[in-house]
Each structure stands twice: as C-alpha cells, then as structure tokens.
mmCIF file of the N, C-alpha and C atoms, coordinates in Angstrom:
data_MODEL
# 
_entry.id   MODEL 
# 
loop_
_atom_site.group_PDB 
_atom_site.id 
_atom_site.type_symbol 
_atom_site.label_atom_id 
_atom_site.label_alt_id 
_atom_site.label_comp_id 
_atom_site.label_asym_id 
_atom_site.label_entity_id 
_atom_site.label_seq_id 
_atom_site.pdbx_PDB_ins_code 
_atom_site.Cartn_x 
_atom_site.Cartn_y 
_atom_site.Cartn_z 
_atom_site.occupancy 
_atom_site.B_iso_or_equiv 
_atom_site.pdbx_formal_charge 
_atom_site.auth_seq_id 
_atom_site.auth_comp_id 
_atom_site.auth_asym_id 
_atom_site.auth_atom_id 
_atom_site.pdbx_PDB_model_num 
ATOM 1   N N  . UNK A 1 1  ? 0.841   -1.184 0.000  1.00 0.00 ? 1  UNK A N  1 
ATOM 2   C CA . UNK A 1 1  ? 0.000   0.000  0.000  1.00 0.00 ? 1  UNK A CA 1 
ATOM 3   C C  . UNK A 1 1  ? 0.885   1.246  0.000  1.00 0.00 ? 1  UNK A C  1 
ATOM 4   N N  . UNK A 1 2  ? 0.631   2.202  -0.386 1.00 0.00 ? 2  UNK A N  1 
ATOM 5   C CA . UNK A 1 2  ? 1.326   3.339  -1.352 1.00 0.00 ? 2  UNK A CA 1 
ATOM 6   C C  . UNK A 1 2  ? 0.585   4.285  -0.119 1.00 0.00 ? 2  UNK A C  1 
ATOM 7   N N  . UNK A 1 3  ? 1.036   5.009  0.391  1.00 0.00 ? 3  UNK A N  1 
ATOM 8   C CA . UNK A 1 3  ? 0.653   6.657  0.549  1.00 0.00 ? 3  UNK A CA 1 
ATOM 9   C C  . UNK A 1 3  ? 1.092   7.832  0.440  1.00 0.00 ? 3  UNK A C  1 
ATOM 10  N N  . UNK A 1 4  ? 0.245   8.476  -0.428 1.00 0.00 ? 4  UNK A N  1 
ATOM 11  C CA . UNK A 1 4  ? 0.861   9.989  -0.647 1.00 0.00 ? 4  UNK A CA 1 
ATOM 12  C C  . UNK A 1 4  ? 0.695   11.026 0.379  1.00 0.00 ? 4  UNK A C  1 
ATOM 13  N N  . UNK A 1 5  ? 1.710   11.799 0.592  1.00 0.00 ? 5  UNK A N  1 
ATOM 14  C CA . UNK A 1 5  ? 1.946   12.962 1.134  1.00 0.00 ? 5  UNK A CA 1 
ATOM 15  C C  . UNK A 1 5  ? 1.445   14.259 0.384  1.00 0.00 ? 5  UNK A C  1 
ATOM 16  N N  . UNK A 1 6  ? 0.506   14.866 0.799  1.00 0.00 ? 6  UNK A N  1 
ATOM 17  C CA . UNK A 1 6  ? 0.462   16.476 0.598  1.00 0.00 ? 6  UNK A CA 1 
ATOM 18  C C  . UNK A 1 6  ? 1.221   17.531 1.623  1.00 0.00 ? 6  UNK A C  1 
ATOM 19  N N  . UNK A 1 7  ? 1.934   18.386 1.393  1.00 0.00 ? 7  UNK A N  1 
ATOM 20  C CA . UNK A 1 7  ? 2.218   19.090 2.005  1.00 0.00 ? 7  UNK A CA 1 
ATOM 21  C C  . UNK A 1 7  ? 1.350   20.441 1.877  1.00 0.00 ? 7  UNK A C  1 
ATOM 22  N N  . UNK A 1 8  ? 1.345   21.265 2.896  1.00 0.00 ? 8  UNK A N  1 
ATOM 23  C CA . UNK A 1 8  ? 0.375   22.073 2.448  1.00 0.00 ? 8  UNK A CA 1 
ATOM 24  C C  . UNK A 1 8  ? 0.809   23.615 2.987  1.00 0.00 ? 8  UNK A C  1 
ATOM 25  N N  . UNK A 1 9  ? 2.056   24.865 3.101  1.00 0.00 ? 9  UNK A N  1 
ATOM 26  C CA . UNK A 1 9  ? 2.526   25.101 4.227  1.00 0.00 ? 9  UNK A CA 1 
ATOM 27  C C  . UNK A 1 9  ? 2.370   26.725 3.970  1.00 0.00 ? 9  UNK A C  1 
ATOM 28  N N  . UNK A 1 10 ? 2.097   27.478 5.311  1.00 0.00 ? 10 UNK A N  1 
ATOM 29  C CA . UNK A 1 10 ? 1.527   28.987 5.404  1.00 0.00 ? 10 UNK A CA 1 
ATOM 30  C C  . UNK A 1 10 ? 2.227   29.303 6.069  1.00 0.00 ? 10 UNK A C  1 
ATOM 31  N N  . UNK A 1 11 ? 2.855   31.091 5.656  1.00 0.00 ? 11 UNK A N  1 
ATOM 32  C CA . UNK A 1 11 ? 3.382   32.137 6.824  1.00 0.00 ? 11 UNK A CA 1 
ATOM 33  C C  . UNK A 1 11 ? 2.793   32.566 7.566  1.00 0.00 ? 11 UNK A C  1 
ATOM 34  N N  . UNK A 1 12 ? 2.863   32.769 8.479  1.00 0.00 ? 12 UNK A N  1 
ATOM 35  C CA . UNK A 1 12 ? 1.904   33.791 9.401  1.00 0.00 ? 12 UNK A CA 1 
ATOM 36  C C  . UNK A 1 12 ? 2.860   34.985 10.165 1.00 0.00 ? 12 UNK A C  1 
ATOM 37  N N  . UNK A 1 13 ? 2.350   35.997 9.765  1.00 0.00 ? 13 UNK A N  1 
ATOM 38  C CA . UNK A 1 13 ? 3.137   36.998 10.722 1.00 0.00 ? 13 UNK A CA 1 
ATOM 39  C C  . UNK A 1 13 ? 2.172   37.997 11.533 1.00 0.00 ? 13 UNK A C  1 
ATOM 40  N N  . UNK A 1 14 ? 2.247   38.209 12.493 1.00 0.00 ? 14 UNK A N  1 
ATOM 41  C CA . UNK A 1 14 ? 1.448   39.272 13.261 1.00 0.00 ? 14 UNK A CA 1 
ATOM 42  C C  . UNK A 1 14 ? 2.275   40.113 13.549 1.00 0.00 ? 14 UNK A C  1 
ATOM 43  N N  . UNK A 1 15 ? 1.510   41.329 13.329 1.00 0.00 ? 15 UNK A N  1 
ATOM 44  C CA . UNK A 1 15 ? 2.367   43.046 13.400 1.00 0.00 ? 15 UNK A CA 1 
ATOM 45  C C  . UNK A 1 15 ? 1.602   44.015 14.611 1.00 0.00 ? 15 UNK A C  1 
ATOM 46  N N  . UNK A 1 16 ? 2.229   44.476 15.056 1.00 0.00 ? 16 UNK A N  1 
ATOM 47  C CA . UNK A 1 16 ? 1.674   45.049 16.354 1.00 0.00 ? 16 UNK A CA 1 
ATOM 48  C C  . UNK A 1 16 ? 1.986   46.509 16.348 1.00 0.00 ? 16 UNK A C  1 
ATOM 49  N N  . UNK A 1 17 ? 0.783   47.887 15.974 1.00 0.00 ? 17 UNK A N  1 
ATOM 50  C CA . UNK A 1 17 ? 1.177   48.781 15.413 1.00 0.00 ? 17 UNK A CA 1 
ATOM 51  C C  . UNK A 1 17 ? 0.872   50.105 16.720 1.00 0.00 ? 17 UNK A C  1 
ATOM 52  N N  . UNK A 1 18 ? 2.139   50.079 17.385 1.00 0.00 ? 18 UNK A N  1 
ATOM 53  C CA . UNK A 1 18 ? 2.098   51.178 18.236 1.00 0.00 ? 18 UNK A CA 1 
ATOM 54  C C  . UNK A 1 18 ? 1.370   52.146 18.480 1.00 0.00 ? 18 UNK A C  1 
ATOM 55  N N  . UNK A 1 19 ? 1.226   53.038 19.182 1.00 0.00 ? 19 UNK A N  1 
ATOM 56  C CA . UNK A 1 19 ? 0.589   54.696 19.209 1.00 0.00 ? 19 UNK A CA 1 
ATOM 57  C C  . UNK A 1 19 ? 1.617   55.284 19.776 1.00 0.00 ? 19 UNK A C  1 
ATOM 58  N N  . UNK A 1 20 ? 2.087   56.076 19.144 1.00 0.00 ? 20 UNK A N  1 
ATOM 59  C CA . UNK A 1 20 ? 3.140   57.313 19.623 1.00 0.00 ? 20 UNK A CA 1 
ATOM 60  C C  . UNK A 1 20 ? 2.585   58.269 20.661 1.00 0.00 ? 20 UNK A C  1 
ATOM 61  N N  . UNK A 1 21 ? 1.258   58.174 20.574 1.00 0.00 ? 21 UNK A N  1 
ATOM 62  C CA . UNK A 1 21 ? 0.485   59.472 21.301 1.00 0.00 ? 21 UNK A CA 1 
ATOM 63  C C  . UNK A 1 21 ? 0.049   58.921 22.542 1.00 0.00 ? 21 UNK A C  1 
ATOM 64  N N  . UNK A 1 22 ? 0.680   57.762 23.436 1.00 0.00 ? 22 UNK A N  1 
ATOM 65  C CA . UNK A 1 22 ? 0.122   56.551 24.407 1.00 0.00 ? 22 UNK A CA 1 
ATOM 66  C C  . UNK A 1 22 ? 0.539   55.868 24.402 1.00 0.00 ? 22 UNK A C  1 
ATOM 67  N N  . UNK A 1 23 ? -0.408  55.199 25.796 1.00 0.00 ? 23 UNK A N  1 
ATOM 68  C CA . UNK A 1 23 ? 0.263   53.546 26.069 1.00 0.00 ? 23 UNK A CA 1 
ATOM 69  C C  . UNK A 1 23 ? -0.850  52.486 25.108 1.00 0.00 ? 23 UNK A C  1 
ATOM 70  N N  . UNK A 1 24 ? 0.087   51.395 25.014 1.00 0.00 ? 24 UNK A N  1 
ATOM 71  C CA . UNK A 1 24 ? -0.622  50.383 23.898 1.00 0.00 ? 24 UNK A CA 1 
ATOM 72  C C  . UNK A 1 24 ? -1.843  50.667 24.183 1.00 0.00 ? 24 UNK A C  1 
ATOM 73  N N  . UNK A 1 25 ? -2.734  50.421 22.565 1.00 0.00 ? 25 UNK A N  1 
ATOM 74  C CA . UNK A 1 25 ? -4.079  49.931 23.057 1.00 0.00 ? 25 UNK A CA 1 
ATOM 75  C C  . UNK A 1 25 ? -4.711  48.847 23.250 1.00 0.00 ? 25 UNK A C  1 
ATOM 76  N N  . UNK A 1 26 ? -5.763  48.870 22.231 1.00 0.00 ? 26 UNK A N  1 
ATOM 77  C CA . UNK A 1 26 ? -6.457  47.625 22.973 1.00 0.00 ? 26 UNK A CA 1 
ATOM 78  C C  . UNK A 1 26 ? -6.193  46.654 21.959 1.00 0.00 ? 26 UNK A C  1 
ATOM 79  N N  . UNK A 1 27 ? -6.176  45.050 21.430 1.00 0.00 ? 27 UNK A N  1 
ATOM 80  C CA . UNK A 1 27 ? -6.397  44.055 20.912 1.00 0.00 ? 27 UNK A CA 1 
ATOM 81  C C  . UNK A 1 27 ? -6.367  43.927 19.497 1.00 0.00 ? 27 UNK A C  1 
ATOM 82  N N  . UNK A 1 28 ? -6.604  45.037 18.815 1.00 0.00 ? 28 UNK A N  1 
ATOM 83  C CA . UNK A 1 28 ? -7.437  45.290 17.552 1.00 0.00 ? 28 UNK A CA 1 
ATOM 84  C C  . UNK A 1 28 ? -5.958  45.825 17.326 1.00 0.00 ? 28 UNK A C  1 
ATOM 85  N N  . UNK A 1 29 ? -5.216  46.645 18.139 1.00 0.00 ? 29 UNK A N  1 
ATOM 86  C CA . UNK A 1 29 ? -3.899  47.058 17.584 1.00 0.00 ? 29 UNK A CA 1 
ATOM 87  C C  . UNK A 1 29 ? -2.936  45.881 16.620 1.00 0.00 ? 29 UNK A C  1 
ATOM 88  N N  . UNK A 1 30 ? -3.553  45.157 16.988 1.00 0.00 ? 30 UNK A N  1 
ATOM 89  C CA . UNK A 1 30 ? -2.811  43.601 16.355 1.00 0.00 ? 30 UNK A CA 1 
ATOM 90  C C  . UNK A 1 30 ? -3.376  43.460 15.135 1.00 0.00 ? 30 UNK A C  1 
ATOM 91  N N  . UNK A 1 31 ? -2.654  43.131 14.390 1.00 0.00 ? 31 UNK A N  1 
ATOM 92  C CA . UNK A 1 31 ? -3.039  42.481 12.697 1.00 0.00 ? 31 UNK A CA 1 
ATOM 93  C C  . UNK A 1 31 ? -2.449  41.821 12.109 1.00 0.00 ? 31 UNK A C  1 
ATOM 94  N N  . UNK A 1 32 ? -2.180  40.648 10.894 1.00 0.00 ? 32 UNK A N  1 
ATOM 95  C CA . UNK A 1 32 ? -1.625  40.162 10.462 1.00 0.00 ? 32 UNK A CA 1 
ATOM 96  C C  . UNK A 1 32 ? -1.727  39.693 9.034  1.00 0.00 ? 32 UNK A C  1 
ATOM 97  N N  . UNK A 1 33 ? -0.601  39.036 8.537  1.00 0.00 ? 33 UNK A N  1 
ATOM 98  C CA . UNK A 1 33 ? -0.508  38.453 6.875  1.00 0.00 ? 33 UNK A CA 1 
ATOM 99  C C  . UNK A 1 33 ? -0.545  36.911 7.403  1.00 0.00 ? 33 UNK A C  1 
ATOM 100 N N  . UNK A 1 34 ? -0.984  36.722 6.101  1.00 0.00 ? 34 UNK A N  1 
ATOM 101 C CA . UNK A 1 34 ? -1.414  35.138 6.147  1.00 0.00 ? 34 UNK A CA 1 
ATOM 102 C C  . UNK A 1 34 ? -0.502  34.814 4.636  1.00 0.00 ? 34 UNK A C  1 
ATOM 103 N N  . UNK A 1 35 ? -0.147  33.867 4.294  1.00 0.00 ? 35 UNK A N  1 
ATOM 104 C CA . UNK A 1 35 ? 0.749   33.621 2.628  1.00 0.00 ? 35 UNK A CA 1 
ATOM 105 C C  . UNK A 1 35 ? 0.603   32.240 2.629  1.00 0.00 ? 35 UNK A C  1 
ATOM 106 N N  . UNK A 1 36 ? -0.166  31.797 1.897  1.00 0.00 ? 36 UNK A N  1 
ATOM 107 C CA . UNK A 1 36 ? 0.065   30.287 1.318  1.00 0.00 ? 36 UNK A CA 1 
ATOM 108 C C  . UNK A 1 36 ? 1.106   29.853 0.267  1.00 0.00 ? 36 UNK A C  1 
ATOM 109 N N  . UNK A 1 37 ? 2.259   29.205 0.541  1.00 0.00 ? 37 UNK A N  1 
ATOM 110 C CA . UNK A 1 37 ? 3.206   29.469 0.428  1.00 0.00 ? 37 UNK A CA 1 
ATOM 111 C C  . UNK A 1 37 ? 3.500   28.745 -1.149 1.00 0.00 ? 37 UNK A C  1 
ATOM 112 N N  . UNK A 1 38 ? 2.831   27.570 -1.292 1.00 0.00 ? 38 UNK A N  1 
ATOM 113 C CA . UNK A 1 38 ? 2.641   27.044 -3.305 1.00 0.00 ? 38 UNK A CA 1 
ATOM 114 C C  . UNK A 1 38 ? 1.883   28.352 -4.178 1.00 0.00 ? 38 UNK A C  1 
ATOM 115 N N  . UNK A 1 39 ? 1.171   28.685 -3.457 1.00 0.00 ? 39 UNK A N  1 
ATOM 116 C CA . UNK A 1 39 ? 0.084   29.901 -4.263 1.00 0.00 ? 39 UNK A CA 1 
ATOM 117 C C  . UNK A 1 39 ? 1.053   31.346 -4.609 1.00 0.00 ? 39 UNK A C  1 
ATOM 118 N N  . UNK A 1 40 ? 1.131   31.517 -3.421 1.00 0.00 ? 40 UNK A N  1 
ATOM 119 C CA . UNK A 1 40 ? 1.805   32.963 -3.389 1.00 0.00 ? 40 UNK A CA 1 
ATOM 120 C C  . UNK A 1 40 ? 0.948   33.656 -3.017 1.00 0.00 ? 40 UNK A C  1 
ATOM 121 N N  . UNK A 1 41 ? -0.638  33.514 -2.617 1.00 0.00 ? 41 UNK A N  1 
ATOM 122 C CA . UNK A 1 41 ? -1.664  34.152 -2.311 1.00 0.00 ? 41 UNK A CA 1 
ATOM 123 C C  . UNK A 1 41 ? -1.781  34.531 -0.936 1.00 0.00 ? 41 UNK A C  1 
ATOM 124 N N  . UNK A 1 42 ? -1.355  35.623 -0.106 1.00 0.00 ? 42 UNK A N  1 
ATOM 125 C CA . UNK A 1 42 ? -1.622  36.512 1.046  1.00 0.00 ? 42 UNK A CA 1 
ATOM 126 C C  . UNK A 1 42 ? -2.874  37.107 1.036  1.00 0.00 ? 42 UNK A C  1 
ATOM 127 N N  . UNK A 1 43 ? -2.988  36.828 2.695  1.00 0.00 ? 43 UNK A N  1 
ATOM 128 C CA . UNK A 1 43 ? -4.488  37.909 2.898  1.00 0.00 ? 43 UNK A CA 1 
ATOM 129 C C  . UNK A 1 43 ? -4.296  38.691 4.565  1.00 0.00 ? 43 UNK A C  1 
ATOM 130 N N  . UNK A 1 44 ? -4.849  40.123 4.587  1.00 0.00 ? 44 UNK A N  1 
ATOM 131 C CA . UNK A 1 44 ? -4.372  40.353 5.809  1.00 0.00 ? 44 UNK A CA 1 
ATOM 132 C C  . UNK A 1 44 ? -5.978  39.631 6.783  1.00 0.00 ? 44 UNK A C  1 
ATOM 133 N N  . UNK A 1 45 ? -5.593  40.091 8.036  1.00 0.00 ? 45 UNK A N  1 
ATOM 134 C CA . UNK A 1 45 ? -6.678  39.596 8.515  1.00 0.00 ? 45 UNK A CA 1 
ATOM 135 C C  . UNK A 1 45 ? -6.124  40.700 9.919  1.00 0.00 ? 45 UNK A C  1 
ATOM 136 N N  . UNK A 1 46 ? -7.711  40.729 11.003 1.00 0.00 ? 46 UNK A N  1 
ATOM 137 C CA . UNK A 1 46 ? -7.681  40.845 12.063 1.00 0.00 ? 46 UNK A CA 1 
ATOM 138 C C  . UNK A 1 46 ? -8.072  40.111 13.118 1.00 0.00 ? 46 UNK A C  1 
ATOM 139 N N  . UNK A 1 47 ? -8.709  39.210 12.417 1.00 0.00 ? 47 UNK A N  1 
ATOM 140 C CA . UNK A 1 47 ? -9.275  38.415 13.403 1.00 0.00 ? 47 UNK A CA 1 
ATOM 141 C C  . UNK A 1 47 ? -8.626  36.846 12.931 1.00 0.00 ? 47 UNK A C  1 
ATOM 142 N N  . UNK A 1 48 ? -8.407  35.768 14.018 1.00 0.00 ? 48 UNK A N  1 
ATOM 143 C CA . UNK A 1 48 ? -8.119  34.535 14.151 1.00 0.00 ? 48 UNK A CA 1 
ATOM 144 C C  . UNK A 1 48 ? -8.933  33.380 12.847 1.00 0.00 ? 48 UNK A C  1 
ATOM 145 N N  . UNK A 1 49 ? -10.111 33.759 13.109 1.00 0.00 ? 49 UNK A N  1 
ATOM 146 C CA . UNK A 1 49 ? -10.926 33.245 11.951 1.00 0.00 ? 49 UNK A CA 1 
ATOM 147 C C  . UNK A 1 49 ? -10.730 33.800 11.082 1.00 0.00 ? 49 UNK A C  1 
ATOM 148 N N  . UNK A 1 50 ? -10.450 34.367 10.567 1.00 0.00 ? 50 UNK A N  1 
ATOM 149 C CA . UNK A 1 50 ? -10.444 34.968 9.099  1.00 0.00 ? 50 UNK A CA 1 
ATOM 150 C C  . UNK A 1 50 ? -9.356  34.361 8.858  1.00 0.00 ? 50 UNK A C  1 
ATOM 151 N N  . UNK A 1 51 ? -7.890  34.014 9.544  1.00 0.00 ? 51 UNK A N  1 
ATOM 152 C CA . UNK A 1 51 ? -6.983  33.519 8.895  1.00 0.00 ? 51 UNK A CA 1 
ATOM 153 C C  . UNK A 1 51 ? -6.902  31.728 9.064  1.00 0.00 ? 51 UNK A C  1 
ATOM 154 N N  . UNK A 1 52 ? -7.829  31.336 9.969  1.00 0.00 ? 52 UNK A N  1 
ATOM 155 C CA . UNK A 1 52 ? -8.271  29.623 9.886  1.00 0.00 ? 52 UNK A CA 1 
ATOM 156 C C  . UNK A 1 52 ? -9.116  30.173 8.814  1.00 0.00 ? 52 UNK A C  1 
ATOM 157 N N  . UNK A 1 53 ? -9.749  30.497 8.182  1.00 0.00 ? 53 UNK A N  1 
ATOM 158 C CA . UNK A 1 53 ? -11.259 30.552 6.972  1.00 0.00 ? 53 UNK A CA 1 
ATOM 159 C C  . UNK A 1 53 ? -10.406 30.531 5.576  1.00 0.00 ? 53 UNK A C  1 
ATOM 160 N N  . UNK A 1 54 ? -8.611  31.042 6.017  1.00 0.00 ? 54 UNK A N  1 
ATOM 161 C CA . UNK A 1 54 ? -8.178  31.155 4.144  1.00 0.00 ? 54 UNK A CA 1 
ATOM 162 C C  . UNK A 1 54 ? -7.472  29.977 4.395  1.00 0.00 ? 54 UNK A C  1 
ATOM 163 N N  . UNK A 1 55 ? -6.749  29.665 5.367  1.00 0.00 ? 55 UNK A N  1 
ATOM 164 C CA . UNK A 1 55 ? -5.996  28.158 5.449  1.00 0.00 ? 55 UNK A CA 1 
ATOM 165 C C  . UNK A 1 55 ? -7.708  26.852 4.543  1.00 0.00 ? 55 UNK A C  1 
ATOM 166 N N  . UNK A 1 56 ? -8.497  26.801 5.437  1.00 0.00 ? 56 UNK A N  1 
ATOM 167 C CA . UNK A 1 56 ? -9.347  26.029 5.208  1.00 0.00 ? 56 UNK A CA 1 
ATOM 168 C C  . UNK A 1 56 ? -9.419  26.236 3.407  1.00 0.00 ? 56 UNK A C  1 
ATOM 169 N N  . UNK A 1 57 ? -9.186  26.916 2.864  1.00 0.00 ? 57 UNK A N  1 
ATOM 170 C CA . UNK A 1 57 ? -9.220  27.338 1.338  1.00 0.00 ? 57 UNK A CA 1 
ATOM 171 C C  . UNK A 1 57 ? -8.414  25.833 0.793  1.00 0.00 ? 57 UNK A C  1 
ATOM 172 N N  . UNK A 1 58 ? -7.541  25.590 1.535  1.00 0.00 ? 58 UNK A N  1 
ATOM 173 C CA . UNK A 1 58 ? -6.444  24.474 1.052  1.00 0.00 ? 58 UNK A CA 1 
ATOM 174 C C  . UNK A 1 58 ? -6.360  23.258 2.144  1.00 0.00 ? 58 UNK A C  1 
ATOM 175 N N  . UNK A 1 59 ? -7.030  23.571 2.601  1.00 0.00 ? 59 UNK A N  1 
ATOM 176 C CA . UNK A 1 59 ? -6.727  22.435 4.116  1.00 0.00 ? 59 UNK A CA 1 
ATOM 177 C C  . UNK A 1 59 ? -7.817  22.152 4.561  1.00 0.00 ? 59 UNK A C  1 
ATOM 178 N N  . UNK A 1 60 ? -8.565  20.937 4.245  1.00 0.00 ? 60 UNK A N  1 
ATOM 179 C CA . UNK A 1 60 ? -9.360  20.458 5.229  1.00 0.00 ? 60 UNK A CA 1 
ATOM 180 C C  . UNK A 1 60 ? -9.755  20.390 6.686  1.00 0.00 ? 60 UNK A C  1 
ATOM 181 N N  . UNK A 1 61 ? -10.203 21.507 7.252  1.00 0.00 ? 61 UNK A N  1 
ATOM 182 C CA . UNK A 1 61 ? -9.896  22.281 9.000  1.00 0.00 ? 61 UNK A CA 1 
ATOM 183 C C  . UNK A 1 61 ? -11.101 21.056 10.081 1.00 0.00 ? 61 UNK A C  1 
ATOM 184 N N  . UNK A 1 62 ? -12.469 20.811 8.956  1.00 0.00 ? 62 UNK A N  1 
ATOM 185 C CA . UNK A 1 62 ? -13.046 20.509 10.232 1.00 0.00 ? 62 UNK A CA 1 
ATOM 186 C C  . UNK A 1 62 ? -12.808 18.890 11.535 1.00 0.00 ? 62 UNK A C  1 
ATOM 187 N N  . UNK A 1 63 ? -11.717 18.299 10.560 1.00 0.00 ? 63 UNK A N  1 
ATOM 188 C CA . UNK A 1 63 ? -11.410 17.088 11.541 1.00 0.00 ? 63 UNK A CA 1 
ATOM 189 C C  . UNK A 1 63 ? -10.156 17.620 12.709 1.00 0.00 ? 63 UNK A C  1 
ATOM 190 N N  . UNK A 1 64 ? -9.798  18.550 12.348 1.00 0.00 ? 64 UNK A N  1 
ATOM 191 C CA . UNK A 1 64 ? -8.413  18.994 12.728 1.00 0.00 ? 64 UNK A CA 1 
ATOM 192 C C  . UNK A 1 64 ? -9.014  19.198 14.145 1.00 0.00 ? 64 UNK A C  1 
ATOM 193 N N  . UNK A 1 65 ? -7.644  20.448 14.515 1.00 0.00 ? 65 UNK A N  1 
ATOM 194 C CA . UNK A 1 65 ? -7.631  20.630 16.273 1.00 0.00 ? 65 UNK A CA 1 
ATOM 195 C C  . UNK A 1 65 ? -8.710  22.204 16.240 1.00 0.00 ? 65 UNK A C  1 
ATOM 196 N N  . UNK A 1 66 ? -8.925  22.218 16.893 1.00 0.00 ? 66 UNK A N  1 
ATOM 197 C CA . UNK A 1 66 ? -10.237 23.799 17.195 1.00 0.00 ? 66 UNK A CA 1 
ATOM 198 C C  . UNK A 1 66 ? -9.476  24.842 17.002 1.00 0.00 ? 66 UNK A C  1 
ATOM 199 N N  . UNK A 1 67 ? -9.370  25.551 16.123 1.00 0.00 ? 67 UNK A N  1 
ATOM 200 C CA . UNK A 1 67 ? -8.404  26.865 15.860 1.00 0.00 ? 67 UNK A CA 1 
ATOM 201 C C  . UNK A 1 67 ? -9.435  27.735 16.500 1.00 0.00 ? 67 UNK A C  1 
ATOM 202 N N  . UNK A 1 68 ? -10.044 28.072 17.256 1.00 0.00 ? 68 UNK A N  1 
ATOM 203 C CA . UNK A 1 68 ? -11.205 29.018 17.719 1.00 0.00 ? 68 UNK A CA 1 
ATOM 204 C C  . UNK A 1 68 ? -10.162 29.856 18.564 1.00 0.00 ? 68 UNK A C  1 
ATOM 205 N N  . UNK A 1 69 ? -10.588 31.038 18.945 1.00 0.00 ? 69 UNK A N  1 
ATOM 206 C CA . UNK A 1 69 ? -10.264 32.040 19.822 1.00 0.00 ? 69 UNK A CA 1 
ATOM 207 C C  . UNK A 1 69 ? -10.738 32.017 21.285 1.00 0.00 ? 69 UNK A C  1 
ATOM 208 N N  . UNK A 1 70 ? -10.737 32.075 22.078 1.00 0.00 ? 70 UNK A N  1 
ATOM 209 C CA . UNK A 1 70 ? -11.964 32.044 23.562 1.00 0.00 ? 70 UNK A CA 1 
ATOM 210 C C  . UNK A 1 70 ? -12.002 33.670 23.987 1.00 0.00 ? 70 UNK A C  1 
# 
C-alpha cells in the first residue's frame, strides 16, 4: 500500500502597530498576513478566523484541532 503525502505550508506573521500618542491599546492594535506558500496568495486579517477561513481554502480544518479564539 502506497501513501501519498500532501504538504500544504503557510506564513503567518502578526504586526503590532504602536501609538506614539500613548500607552498600547487595545487588541485590535494587532493584525496580520497570512501567505500560502505554493500559491503565493496573502491575505491580511484581524481576526483569528479569518486567517483559519483562508488556510481552510487548502486544508481540510473541520477534523483537525479547534483553531477558535476564547
């Protein structure tokens, strides 16, 4: 019996964009790039789901582990 391998593999970077005029704010100051790395296709996102929703584009998510936020 034969099995194939897919590889399937994403950047993720989160950027954290100061205020000069203050102390950090709140949560939302956070943002990030997402890059599927065969495609070349990036997307920004702010929220956790939005960047499990473009993985799932290429990756079968719902047997996997709970990417949810709490």
């Amino acid at each position: 019996m034969t099995v194939e391998t897919t590889v399937v593999s994403f950047v993720v970077r989160f950027v954290y964009d100061a205020r000069a005029d203050g102390p950090a704010g709140p949560a939302s100051d956070w943002h990030g790039f997402i890059r599927h790395v065969q495609s070349d296709e990036e997307r920004h996102f702010t929220r956790w789901e939005d960047a499990a929703s473009f993985m799932a584009q290429y990756v079968r998510l719902e047997n996997g582990p709970d990417v949810t936020v709490a």
